[in-house]
N, C-alpha and C positions, 0 to 999 in steps of 0.2 A: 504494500500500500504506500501511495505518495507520504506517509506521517511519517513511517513507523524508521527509514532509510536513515543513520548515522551521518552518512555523505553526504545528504542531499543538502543545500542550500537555508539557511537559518528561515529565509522565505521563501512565502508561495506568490505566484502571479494568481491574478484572478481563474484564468484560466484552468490551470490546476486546485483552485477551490472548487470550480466547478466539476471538475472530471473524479474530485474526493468526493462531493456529495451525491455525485451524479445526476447534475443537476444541469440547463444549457447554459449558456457563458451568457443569457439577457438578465435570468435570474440569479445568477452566484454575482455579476452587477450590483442588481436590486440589494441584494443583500449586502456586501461589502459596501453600496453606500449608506446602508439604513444606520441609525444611533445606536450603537451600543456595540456594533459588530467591530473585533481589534485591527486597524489597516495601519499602515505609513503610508502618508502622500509626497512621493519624491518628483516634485513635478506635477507633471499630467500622471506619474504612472503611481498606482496602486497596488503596495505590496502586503501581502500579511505574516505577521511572524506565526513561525509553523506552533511555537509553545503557546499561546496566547489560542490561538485556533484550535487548538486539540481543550485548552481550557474552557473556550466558549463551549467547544460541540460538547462538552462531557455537560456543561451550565443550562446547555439549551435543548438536551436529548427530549422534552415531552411538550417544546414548545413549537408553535404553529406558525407559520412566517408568509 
């Protein structure tokens, strides 16, 4: 799974949020821009840190979006 990797990169693109939720790249968006959800805006690009995102989804497992 995109989380679980040592190697991989401290962040996620949006892209890769969405291919973790399985979800389409309009709504893993939606979401990365809603309040609450953990992002860095470097620029125009939006990154998420992979520890913060595994925090959320564990915070957000019975919530409805």
């Amino acid at each position: 799974m995109l989380l679980s990797n040592p190697k991989m990169p401290q962040t996620m693109t949006v892209e890769e949020v969405a291919r973790a939720l399985q979800v389409s790249r309009s709504t893993a968006y939606d979401l990365v821009r809603s309040e609450g959800f953990p992002k860095i805006r470097i620029g125009r690009r939006l990154l998420v840190p992979r520890k913060a995102f595994r925090d959320w989804l564990e915070e957000n497992t019975h919530t409805t979006y």
